[in-house]
C-alpha positions in Angstrom: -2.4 -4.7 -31.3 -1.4 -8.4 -31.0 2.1 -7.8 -31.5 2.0 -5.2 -28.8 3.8 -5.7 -25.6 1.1 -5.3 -22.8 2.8 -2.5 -21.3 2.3 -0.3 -24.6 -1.6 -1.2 -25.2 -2.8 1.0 -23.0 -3.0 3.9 -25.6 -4.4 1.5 -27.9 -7.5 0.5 -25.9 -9.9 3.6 -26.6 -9.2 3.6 -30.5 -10.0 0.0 -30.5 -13.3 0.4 -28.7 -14.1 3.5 -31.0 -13.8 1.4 -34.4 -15.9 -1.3 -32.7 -18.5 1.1 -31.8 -18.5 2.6 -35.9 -19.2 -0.9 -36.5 -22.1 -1.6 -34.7 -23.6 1.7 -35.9 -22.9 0.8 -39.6 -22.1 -2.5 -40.3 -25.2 -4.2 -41.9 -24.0 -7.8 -41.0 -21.8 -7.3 -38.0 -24.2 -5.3 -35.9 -25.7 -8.4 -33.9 -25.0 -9.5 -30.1 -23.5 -12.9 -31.1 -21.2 -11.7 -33.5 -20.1 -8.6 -30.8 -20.0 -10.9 -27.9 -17.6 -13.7 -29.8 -15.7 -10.3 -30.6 -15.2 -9.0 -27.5 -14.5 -12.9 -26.3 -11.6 -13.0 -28.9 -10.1 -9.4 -27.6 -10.4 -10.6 -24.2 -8.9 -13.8 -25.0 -5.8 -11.5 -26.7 -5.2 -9.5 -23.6 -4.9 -12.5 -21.4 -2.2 -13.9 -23.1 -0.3 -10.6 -23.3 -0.4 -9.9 -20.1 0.6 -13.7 -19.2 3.6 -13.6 -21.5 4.0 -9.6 -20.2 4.4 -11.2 -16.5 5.9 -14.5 -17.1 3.7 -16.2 -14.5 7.0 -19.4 -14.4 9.1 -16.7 -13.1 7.1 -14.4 -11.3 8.0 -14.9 -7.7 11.8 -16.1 -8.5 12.8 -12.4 -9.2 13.2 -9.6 -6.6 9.6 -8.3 -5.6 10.7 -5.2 -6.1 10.9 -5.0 -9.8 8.2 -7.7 -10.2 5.8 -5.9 -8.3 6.1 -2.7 -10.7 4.7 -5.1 -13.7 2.1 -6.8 -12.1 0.5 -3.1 -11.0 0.5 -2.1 -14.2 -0.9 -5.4 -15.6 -3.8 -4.6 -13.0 -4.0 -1.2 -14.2 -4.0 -1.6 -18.0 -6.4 -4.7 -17.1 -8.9 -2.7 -15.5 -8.4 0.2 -18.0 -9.9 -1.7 -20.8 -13.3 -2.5 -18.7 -13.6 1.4 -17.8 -12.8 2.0 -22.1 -15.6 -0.2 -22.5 -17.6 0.8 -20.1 -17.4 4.7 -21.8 -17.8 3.6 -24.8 -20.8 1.6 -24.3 -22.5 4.9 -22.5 -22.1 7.4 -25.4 -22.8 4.5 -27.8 -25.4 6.4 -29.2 -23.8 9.2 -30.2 -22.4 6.8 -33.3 -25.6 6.3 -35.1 -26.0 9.6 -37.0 -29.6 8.8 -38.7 -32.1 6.3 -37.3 -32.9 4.9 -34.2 -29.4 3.9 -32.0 -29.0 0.6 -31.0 -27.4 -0.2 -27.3 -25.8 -3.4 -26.3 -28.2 -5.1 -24.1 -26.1 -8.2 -23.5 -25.0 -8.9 -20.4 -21.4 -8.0 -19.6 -20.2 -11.1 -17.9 -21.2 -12.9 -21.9 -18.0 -10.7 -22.5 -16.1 -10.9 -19.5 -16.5 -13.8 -17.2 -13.3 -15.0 -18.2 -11.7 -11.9 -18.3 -13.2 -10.6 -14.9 -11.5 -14.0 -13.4 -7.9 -13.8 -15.0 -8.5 -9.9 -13.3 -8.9 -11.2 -10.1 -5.9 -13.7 -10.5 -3.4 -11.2 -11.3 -4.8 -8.8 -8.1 -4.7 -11.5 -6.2 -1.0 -12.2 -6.9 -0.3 -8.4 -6.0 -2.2 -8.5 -3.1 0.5 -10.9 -2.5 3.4 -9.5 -3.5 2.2 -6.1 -1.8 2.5 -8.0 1.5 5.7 -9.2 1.2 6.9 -5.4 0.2 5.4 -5.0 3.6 7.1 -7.5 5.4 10.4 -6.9 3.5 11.2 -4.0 5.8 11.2 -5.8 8.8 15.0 -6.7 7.6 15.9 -3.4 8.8 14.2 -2.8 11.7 16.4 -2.6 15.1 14.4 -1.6 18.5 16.0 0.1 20.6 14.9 0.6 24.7 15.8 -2.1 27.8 13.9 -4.7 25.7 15.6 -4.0 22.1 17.4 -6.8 21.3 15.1 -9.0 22.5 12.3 -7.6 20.2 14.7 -7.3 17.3 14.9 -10.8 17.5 11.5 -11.2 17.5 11.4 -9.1 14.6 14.2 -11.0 12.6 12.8 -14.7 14.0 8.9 -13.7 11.7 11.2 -11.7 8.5 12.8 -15.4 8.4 9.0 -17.5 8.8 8.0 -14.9 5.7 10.5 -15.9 3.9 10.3 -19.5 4.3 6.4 -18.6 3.7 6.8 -17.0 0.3 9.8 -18.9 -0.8 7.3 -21.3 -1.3 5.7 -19.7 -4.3 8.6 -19.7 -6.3 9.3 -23.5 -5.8 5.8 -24.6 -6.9 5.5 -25.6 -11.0 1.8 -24.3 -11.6 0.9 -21.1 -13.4 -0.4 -19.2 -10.8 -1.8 -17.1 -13.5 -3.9 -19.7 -14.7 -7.4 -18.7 -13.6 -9.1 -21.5 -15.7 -7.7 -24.6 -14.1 -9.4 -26.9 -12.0 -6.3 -27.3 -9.8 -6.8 -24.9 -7.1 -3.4 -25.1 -5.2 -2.5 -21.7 -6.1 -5.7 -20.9 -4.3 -5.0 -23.2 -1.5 -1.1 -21.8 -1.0 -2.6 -18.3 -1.0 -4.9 -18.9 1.9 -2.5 -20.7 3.7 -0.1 -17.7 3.3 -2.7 -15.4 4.4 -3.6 -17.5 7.4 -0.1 -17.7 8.4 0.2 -13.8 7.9 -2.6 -13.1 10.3 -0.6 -15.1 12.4 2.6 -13.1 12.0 0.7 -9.9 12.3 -0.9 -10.7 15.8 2.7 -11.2 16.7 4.4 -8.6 14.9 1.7 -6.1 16.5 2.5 -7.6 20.2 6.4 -6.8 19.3 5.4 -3.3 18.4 2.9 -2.5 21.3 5.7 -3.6 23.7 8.4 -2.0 21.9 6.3 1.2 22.6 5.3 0.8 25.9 9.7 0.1 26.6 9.7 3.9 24.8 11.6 6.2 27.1 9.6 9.0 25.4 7.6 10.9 22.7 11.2 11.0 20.7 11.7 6.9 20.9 7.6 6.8 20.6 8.1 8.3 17.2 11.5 7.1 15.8 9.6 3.4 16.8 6.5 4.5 14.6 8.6 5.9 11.8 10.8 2.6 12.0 7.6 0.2 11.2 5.9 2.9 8.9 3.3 1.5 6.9 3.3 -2.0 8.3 1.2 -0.3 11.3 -1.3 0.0 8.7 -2.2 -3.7 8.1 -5.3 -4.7 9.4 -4.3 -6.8 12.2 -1.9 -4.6 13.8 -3.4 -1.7 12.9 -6.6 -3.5 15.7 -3.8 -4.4 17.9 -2.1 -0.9 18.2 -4.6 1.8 18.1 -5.1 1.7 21.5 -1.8 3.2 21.6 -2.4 6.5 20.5 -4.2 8.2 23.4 -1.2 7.3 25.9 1.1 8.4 22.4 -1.2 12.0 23.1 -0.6 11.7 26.8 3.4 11.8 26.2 3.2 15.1 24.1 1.1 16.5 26.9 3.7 15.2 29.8 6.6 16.6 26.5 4.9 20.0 26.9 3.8 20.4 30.0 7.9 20.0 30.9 9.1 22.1 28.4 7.1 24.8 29.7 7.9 24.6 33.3 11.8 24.2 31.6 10.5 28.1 30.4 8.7 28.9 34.1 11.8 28.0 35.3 14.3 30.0 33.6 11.8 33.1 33.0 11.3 32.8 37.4 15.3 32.5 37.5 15.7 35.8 35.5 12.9 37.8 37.2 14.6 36.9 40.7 18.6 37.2 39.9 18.1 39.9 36.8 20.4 37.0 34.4 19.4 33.8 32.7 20.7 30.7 33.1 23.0 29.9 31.1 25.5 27.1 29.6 28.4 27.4 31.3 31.7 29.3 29.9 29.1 30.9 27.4 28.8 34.6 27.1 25.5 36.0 28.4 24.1 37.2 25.0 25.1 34.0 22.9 24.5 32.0 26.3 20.5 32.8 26.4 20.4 32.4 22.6 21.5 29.2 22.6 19.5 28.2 25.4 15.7 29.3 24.1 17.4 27.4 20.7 18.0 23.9 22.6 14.5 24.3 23.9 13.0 25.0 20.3 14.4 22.5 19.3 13.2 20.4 21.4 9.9 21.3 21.0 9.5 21.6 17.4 11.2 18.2 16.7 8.5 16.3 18.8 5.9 18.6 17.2 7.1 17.8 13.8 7.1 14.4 14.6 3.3 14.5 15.8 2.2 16.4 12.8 3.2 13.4 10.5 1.4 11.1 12.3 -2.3 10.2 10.7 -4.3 8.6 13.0 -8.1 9.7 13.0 -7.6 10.9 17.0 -4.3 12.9 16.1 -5.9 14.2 13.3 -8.9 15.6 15.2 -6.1 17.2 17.8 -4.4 18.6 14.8 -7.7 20.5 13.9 
């Protein structure tokens, strides 16, 4: 298992924990808590330095997030995987001992994992990290459109440049920010600077969007401006800032309906009253009306397709 990549230990982790547990049930010197815990330690010990030579913490944040970010989730993942093996294992424990009374591990778990629960943290702290700058990678996309576009796409593109210059910083720095037993806390300290400086650029990025929504000309610019931002409305902050959005987002697909039927009221009033329909002009009657009741479903299934992907607690209660 040493000279296994992290990545591939996974599978490894429950056949581990099973010899371990045929120990303690039979050994008749290796069946004590100290010489369990200092085994465990050791294990722990082995996985933290395959998954630090797995992630490479001196180039972690020089590469594209993209491909890093795919590692460090499963480092997480096979990280927390080993706890839960544990943790089964240690519940049907008794189950090993075929004659005699079983014995249970009554240490405490932090004797095993104290270290190991802290490296943990490190390494989901780091893609906490990176997981915000997927988020605010997208904003180097994002155009606005409306009377105030360009002025909010500049907005837009003057934060995308403060993240960068905010997590650029990362990959200049010389410590191991995977180093969860070092005194030096500047990892720490750069981390809650970023995150302070992030709550910063989310209070303005959620202003940009709540104006670039009120600018909407209507429910079809409403949506393209939701779809455009995506998960980024999701973040706390802007998340607060834009909620109250959503009733007057409501209010549009009423005023959307509401004209699309008086469009019908309209033409079925028209028909009743000249015995024809109105029509494009130059079109034959037949095709004519078809393609007329086709514009207008068209119309209305595109913003109702729209609304149906939005999940917000007061759509979804609409949607019921």
């Amino acid at each position: 298992m040493e000279q296994t990549d992290f990545c591939d230990m996974k599978p490894l982790m429950a056949p581990l924990l099973h010899v371990i547990c045929l120990i303690w049930a039979n050994s008749k010197y290796y069946n004590t808590p100290g010489r369990l815990i200092v085994l465990f330690q050791e294990i722990c010990n082995m996985m933290i330095i395959s998954a630090k030579n797995y992630l490479d913490p001196t180039e972690i944040f020089k590469g594209e997030v993209e491909e890093t970010i795919d590692k460090v989730r499963d480092t997480v993942e096979g990280l927390r995987f080993f706890h839960q093996t544990y943790e089964e294992h240690k519940a049907k424990l008794k189950d090993y001992f075929k004659e005699g009374e079983p014995k249970e591990w009554e240490f405490a778990a932090p004797l095993v994992f104290a270290r190991y629960d802290k490296f943990v943290e490190r390494v989901q702290t780091v893609m906490d990290l990176m997981e915000t700058a997927m988020e605010f990678m997208k904003l180097e996309k994002v155009e606005l459109g409306g009377i105030k576009g360009k002025m909010l796409s500049a907005q837009v593109v003057q934060i995308f440049d403060e993240f960068n210059d905010l997590f650029k910083l990362f990959a200049e720095r010389t410590y191991d920010c995977m180093d969860s037993d070092s005194h030096d806390h500047q990892f720490l300290d750069d981390y809650r600077n970023f995150q302070d400086q992030i709550f910063d650029l989310d209070r303005r990025l959620g202003a940009i969007v709540c104006q670039g929504f009120e600018d909407s000309s209507g429910p079809e610019a409403a949506f393209k401006m939701i779809a455009i931002f995506g998960s980024l409305l999701e973040r706390p902050t802007i998340k607060d800032i834009f909620d109250s959005k959503y009733p007057r987002l409501i209010t549009m697909m009423d005023e959307e309906l509401d004209g699309v039927k008086e469009i019908y009221d309209e033409q079925m009033a028209f028909l009743n009253q000249s015995g024809r329909a109105s029509i494009h002009k130059n079109m034959p009657k037949m095709s004519g009306g078809l393609k007329w009741a086709s514009d207008i479903r068209a119309r209305l299934k595109a913003s109702m397709d729209n609304f149906k992907h939005i999940e917000h607690p007061l759509v979804l209660i609409i949607k019921i």
